[in-house]
PyMOL CGO cylinders between C-alpha atoms (Angstrom):
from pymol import cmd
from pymol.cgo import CYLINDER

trace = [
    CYLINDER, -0.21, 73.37, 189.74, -0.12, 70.55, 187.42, 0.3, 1, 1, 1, 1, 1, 1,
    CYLINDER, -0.12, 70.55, 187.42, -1.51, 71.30, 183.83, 0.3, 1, 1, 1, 1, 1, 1,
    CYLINDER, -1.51, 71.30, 183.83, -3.35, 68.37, 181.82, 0.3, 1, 1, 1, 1, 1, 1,
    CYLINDER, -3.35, 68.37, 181.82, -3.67, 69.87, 178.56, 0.3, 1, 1, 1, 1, 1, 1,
    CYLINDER, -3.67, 69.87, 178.56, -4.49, 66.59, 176.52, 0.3, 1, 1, 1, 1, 1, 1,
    CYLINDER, -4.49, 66.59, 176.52, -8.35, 66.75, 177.88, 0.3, 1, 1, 1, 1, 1, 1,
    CYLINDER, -8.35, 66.75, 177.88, -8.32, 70.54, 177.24, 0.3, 1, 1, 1, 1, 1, 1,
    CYLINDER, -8.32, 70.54, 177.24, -7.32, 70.62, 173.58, 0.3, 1, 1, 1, 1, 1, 1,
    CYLINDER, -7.32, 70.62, 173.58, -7.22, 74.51, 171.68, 0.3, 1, 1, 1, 1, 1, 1,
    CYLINDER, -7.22, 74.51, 171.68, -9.07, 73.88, 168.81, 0.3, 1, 1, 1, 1, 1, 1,
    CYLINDER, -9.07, 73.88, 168.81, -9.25, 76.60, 165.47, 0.3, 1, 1, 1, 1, 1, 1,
    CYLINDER, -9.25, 76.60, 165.47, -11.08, 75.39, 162.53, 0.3, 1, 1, 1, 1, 1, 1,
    CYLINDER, -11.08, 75.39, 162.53, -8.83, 72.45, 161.17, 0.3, 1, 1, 1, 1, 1, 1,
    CYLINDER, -8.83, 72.45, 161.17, -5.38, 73.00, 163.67, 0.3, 1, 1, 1, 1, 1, 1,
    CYLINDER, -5.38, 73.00, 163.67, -4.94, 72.58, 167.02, 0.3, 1, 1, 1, 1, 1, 1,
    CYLINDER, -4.94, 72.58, 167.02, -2.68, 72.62, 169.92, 0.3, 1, 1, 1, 1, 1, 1,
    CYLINDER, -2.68, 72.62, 169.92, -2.24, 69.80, 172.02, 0.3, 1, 1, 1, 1, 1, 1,
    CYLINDER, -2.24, 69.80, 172.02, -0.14, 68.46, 174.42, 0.3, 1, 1, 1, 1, 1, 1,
    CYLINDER, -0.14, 68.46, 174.42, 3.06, 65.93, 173.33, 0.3, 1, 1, 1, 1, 1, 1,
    CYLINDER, 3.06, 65.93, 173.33, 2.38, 62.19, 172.35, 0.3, 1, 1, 1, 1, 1, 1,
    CYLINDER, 2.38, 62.19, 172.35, 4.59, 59.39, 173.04, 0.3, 1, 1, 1, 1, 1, 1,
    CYLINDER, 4.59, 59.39, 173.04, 3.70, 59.18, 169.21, 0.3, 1, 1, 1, 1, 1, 1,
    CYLINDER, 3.70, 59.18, 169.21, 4.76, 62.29, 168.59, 0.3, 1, 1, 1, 1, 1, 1,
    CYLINDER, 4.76, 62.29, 168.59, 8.88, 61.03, 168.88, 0.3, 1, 1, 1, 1, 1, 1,
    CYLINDER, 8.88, 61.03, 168.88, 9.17, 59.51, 165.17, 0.3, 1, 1, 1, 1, 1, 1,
    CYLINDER, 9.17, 59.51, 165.17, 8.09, 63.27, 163.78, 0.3, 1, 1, 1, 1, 1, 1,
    CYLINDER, 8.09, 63.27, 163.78, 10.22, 65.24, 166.36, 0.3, 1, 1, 1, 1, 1, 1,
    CYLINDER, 10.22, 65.24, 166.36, 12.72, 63.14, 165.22, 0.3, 1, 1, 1, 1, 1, 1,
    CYLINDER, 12.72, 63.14, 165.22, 12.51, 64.05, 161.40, 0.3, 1, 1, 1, 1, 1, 1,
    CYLINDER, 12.51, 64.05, 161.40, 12.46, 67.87, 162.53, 0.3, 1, 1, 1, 1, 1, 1,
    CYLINDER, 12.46, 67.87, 162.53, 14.79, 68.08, 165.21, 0.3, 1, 1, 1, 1, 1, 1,
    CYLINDER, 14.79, 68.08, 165.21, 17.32, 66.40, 163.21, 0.3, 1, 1, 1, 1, 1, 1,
    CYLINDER, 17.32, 66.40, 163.21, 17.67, 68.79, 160.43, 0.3, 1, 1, 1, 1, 1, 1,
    CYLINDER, 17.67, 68.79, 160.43, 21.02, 69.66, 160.66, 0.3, 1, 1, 1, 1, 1, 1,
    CYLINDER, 21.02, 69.66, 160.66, 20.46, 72.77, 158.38, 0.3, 1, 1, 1, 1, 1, 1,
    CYLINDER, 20.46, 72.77, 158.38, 18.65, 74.16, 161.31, 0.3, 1, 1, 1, 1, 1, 1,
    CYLINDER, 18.65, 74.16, 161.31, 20.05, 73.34, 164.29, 0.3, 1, 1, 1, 1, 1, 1,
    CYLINDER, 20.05, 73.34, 164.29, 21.87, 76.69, 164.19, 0.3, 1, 1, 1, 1, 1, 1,
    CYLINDER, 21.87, 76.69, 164.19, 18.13, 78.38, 165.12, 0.3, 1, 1, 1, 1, 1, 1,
    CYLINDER, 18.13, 78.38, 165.12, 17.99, 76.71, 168.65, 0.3, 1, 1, 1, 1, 1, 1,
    CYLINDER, 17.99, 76.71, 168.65, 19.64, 74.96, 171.17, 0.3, 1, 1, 1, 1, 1, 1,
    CYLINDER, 19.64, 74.96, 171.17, 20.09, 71.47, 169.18, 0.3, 1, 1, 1, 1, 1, 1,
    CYLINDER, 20.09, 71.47, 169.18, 24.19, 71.50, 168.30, 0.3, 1, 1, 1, 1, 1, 1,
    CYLINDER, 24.19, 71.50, 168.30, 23.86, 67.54, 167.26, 0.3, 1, 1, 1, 1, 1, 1,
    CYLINDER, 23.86, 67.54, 167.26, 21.34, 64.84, 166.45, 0.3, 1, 1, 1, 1, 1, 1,
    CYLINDER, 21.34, 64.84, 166.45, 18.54, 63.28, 168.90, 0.3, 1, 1, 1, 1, 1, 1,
    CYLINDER, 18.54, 63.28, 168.90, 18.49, 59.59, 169.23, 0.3, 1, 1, 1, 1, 1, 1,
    CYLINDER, 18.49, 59.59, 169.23, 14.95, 58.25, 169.02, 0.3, 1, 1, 1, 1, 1, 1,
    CYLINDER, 14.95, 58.25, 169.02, 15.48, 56.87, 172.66, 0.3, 1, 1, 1, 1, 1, 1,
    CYLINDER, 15.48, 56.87, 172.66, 16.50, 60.35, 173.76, 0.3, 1, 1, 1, 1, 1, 1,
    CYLINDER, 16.50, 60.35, 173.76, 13.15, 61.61, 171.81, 0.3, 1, 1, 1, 1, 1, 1,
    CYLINDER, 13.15, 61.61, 171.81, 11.34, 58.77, 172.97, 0.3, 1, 1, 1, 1, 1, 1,
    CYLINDER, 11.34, 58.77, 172.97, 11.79, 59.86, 176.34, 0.3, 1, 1, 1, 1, 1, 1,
    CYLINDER, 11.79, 59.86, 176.34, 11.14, 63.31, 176.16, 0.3, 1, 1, 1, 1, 1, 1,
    CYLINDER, 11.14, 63.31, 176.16, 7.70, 62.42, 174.73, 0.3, 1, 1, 1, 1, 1, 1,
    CYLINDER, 7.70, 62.42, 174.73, 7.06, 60.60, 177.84, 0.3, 1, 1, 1, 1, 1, 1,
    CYLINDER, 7.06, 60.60, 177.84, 8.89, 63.48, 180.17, 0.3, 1, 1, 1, 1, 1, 1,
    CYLINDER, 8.89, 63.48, 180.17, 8.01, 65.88, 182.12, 0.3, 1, 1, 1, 1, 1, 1,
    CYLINDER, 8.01, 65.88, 182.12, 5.03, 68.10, 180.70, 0.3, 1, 1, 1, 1, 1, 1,
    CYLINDER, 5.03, 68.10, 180.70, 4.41, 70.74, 184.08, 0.3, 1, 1, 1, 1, 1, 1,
    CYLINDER, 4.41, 70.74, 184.08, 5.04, 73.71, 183.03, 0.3, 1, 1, 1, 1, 1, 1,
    CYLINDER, 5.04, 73.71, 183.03, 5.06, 74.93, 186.80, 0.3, 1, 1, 1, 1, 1, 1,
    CYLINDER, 5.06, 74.93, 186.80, 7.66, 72.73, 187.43, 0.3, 1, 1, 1, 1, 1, 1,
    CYLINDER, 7.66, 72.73, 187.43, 10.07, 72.28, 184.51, 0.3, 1, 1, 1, 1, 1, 1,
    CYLINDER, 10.07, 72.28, 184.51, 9.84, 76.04, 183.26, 0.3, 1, 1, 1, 1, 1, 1,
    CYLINDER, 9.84, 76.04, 183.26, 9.22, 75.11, 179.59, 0.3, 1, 1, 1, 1, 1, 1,
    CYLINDER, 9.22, 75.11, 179.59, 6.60, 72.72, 178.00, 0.3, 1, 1, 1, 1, 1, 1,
    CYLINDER, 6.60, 72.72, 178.00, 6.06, 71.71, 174.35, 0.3, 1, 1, 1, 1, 1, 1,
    CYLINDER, 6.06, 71.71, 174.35, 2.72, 71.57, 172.18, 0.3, 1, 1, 1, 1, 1, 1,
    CYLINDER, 2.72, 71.57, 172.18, 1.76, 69.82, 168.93, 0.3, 1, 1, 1, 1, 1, 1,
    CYLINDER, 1.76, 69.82, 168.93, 0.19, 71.52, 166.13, 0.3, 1, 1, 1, 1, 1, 1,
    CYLINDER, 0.19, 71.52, 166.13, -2.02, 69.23, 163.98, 0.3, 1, 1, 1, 1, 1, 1,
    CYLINDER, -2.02, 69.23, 163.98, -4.24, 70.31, 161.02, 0.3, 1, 1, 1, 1, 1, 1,
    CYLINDER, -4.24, 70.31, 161.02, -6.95, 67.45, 160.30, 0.3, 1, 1, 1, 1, 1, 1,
    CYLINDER, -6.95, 67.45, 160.30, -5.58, 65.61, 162.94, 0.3, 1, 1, 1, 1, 1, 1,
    CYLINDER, -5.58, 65.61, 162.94, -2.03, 65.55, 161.57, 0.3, 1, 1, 1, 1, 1, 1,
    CYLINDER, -2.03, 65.55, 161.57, 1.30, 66.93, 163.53, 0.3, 1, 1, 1, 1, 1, 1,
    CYLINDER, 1.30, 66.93, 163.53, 2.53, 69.79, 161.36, 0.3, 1, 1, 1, 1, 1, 1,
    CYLINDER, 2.53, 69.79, 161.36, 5.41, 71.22, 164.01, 0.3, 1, 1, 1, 1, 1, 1,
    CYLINDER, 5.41, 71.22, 164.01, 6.10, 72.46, 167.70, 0.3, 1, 1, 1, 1, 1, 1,
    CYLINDER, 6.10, 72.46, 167.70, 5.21, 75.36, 169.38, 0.3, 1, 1, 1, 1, 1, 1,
    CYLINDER, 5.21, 75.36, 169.38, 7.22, 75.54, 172.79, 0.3, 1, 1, 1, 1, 1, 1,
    CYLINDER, 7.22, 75.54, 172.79, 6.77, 77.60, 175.53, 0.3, 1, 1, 1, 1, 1, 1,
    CYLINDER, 6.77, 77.60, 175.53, 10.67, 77.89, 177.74, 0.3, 1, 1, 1, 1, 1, 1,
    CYLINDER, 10.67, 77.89, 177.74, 12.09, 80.19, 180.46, 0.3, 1, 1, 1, 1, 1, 1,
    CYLINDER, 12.09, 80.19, 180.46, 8.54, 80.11, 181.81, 0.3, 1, 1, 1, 1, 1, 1,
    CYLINDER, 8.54, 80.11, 181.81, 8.61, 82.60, 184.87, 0.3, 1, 1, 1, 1, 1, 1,
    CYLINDER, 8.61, 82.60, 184.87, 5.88, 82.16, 187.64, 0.3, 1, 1, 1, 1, 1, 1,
    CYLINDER, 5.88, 82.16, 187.64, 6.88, 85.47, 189.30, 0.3, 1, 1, 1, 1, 1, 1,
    CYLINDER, 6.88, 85.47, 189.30, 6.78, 87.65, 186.34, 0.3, 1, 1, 1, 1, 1, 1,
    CYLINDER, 6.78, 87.65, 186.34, 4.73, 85.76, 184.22, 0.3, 1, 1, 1, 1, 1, 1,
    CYLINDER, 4.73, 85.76, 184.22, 6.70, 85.75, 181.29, 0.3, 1, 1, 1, 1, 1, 1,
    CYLINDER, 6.70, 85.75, 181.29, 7.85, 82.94, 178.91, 0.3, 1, 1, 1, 1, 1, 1,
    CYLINDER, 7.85, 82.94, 178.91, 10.02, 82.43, 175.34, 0.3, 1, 1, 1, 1, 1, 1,
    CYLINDER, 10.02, 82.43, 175.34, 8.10, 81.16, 172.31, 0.3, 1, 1, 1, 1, 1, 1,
    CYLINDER, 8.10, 81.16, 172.31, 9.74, 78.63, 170.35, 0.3, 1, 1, 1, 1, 1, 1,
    CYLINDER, 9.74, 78.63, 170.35, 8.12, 77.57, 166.70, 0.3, 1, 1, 1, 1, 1, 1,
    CYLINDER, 8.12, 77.57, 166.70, 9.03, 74.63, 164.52, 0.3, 1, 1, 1, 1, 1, 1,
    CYLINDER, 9.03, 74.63, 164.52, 6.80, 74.28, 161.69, 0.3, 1, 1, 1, 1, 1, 1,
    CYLINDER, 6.80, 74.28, 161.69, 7.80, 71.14, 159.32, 0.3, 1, 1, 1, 1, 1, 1,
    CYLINDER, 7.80, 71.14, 159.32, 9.63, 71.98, 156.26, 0.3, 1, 1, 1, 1, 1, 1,
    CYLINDER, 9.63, 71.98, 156.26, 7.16, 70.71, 154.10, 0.3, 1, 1, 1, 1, 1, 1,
    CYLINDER, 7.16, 70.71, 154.10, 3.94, 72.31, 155.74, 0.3, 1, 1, 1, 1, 1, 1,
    CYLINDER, 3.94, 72.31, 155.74, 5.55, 76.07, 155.61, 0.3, 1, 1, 1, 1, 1, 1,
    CYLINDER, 5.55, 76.07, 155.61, 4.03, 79.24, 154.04, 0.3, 1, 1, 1, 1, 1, 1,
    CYLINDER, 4.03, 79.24, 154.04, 0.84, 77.56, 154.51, 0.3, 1, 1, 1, 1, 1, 1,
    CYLINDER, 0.84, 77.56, 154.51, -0.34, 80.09, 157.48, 0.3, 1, 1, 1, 1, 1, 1,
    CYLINDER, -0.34, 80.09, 157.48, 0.26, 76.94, 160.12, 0.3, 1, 1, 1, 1, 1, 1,
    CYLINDER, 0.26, 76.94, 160.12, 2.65, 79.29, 162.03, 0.3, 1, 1, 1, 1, 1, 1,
    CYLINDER, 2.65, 79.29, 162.03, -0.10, 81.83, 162.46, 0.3, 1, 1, 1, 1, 1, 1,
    CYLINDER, -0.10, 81.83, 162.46, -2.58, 79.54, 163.25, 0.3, 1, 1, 1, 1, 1, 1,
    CYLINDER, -2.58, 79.54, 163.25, -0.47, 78.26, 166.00, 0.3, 1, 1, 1, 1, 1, 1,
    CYLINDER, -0.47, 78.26, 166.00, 0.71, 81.23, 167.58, 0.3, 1, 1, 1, 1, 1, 1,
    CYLINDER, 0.71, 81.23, 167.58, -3.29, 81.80, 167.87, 0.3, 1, 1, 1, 1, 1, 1,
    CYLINDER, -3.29, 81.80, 167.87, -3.77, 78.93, 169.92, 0.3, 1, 1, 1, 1, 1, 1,
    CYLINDER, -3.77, 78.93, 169.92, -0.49, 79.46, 172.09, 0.3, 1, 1, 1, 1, 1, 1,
    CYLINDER, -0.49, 79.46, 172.09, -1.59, 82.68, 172.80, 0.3, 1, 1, 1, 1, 1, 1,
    CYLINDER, -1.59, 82.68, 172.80, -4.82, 81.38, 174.12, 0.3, 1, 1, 1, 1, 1, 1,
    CYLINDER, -4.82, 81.38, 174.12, -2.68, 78.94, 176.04, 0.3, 1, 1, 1, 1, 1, 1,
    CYLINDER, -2.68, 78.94, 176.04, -0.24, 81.28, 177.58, 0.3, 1, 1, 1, 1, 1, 1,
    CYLINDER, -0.24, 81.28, 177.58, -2.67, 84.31, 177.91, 0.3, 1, 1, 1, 1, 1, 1,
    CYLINDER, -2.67, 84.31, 177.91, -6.03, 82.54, 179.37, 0.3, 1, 1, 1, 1, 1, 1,
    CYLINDER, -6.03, 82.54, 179.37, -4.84, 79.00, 180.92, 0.3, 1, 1, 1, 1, 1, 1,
    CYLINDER, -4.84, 79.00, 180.92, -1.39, 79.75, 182.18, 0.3, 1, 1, 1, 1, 1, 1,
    CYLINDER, -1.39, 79.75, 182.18, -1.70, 83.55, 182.81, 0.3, 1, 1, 1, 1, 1, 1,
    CYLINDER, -1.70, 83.55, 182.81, 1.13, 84.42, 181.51, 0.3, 1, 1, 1, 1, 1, 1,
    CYLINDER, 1.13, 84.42, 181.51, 1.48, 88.27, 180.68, 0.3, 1, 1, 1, 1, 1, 1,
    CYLINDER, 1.48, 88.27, 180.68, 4.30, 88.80, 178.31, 0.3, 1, 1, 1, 1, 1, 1,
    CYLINDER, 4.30, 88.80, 178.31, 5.65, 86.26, 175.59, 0.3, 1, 1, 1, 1, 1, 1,
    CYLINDER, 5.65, 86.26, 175.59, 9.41, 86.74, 173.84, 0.3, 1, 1, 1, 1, 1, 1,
    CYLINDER, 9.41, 86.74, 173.84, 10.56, 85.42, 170.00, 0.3, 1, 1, 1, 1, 1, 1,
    CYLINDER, 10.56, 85.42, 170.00, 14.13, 85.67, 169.31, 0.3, 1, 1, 1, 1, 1, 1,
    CYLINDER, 14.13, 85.67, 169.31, 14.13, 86.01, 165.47, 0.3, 1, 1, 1, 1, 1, 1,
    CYLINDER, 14.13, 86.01, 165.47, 17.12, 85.47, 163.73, 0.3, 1, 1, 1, 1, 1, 1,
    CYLINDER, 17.12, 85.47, 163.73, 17.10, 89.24, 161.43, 0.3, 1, 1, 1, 1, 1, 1,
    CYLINDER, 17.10, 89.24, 161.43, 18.08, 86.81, 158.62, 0.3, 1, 1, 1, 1, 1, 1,
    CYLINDER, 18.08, 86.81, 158.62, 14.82, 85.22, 158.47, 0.3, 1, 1, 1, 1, 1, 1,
    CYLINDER, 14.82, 85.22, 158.47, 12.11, 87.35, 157.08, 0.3, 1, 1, 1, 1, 1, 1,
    CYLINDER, 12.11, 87.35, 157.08, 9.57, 84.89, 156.93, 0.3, 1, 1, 1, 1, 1, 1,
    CYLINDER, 9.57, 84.89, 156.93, 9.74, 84.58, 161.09, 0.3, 1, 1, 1, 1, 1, 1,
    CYLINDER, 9.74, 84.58, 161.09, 10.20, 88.45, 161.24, 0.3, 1, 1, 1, 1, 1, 1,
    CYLINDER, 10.20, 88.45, 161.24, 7.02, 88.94, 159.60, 0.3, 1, 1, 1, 1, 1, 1,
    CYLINDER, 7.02, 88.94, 159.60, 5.09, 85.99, 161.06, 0.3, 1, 1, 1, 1, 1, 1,
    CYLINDER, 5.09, 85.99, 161.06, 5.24, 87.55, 164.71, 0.3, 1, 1, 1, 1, 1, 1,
    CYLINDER, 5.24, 87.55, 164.71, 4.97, 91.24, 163.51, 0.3, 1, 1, 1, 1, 1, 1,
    CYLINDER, 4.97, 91.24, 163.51, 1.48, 89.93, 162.15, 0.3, 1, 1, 1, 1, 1, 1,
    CYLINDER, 1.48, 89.93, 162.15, 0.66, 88.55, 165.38, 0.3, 1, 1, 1, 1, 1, 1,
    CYLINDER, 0.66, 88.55, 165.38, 1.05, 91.41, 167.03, 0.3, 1, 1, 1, 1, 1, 1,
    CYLINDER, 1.05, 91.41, 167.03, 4.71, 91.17, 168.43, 0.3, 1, 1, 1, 1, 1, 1,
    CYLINDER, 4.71, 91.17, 168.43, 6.50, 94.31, 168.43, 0.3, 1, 1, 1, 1, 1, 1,
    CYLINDER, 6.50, 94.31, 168.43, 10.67, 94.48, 168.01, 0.3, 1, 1, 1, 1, 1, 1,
    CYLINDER, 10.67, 94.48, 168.01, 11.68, 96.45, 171.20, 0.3, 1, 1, 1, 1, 1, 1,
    CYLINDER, 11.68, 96.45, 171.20, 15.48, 94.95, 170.90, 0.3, 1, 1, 1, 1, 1, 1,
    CYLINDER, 15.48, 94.95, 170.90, 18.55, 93.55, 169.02, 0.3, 1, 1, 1, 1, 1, 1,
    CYLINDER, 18.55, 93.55, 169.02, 21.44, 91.89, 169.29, 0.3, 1, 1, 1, 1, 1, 1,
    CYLINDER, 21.44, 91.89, 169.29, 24.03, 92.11, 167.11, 0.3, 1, 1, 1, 1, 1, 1,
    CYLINDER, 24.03, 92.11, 167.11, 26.16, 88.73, 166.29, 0.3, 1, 1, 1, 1, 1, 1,
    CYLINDER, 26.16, 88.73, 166.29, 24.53, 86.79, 168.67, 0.3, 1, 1, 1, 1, 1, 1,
    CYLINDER, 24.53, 86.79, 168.67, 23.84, 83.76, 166.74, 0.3, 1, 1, 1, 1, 1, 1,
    CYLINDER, 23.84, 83.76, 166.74, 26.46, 81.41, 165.14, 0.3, 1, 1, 1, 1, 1, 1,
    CYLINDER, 26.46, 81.41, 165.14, 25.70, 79.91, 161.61, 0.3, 1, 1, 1, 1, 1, 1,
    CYLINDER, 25.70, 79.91, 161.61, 29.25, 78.27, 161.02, 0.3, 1, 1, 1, 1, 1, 1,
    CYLINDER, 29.25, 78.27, 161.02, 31.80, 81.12, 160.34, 0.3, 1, 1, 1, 1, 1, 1,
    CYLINDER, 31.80, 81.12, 160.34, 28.90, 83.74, 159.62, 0.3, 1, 1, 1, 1, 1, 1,
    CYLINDER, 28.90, 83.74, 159.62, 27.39, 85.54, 163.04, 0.3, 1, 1, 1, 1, 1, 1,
    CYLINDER, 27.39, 85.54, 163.04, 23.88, 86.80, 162.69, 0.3, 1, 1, 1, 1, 1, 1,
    CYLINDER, 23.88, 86.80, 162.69, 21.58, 89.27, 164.39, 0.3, 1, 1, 1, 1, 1, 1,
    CYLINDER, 21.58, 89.27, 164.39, 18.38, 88.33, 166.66, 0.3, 1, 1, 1, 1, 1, 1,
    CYLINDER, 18.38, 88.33, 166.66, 15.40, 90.70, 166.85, 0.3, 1, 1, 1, 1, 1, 1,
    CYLINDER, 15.40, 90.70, 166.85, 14.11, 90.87, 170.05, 0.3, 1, 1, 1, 1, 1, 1,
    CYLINDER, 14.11, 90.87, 170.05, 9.67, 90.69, 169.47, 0.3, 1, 1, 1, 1, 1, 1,
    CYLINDER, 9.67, 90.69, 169.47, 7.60, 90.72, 172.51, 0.3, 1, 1, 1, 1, 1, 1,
    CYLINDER, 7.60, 90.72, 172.51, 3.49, 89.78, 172.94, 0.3, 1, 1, 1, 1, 1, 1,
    CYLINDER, 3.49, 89.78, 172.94, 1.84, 91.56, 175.80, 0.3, 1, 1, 1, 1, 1, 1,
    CYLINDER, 1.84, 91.56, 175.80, -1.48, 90.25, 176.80, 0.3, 1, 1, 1, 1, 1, 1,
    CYLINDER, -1.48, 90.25, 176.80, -4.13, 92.19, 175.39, 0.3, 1, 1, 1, 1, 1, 1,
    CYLINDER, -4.13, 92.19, 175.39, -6.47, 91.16, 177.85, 0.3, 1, 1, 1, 1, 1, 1,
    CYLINDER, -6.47, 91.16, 177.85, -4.02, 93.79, 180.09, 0.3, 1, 1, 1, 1, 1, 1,
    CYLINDER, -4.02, 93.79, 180.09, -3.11, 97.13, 179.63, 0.3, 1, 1, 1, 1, 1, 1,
]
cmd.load_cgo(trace, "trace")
């Protein structure tokens, strides 16, 4: 099932959720390439802007590739990246991924996002259960999906690497509410 999400835009007030630009690269670029933060996700170096470039362009089934990412604009402007990743079609689960730029944060951008991806995973793609892994470090993240309803049903101790230091990850999990 191929998803076109660019016609279909979630729309709240002033943000919304849309699918990735090929003009979305140059402010990937900026984001992804704070090296600050690369211990948070996957990222262990810098992204060319040909490597960005492309995965503007790339791949956006989330059927087929098992992840997808979204833009969040307010007034039309990209704030960050909400990604959905280890999308499963059998159980209908997925990991939530947010990048909010560093300039736009505390602002309630996070929370307006997680709105629309919810309506995204929940309604469109069906998906039943969604999964943060929080560094317990960050209390900012830890109480942005507690007020979206995650709960913490795990942890795991040292399982992220900042340079020498090791830190925690709470485990928060989103069930549909639309199922019991």
């Amino acid at each position: 099932m191929l998803v076109i999400f660019a016609a279909v835009m979630l729309q709240e007030g002033n943000h919304s959720l849309r699918a990735l630009e090929p003009a979305d690269a140059e402010p990937m670029l900026h984001w992804e390439n704070r090296s600050e933060e690369w211990w948070l996700g996957a990222t262990m170096g810098p992204w060319s802007r040909a490597a960005m470039q492309a995965m503007a362009r790339g791949e956006q089934d989330v059927w087929a590739t098992g992840q997808i990412r979204l833009i969040l604009t307010h007034n039309a402007q990209p704030l960050g990246a909400f990604d959905l990743y280890d999308v499963n079609a059998r159980n209908r689960t997925a990991g939530v991924g947010v990048l909010i730029d560093a300039e736009h944060r505390s602002a309630g951008h996070a929370s307006a996002g997680l709105q629309l991806l919810h309506r995204y995973a929940h309604d469109h793609l069906g998906l039943l259960v969604l999964r943060a892994d929080v560094p317990a470090n960050n209390p900012p993240s830890m109480r942005l999906f507690a007020a979206a309803g995650y709960q913490q049903t795990g942890h795991l101790p040292g399982w992220i690497r900042q340079g020498n230091a090791r830190h925690d990850i709470a485990i928060f999990v989103h069930r549909n509410p639309a199922v019991a």
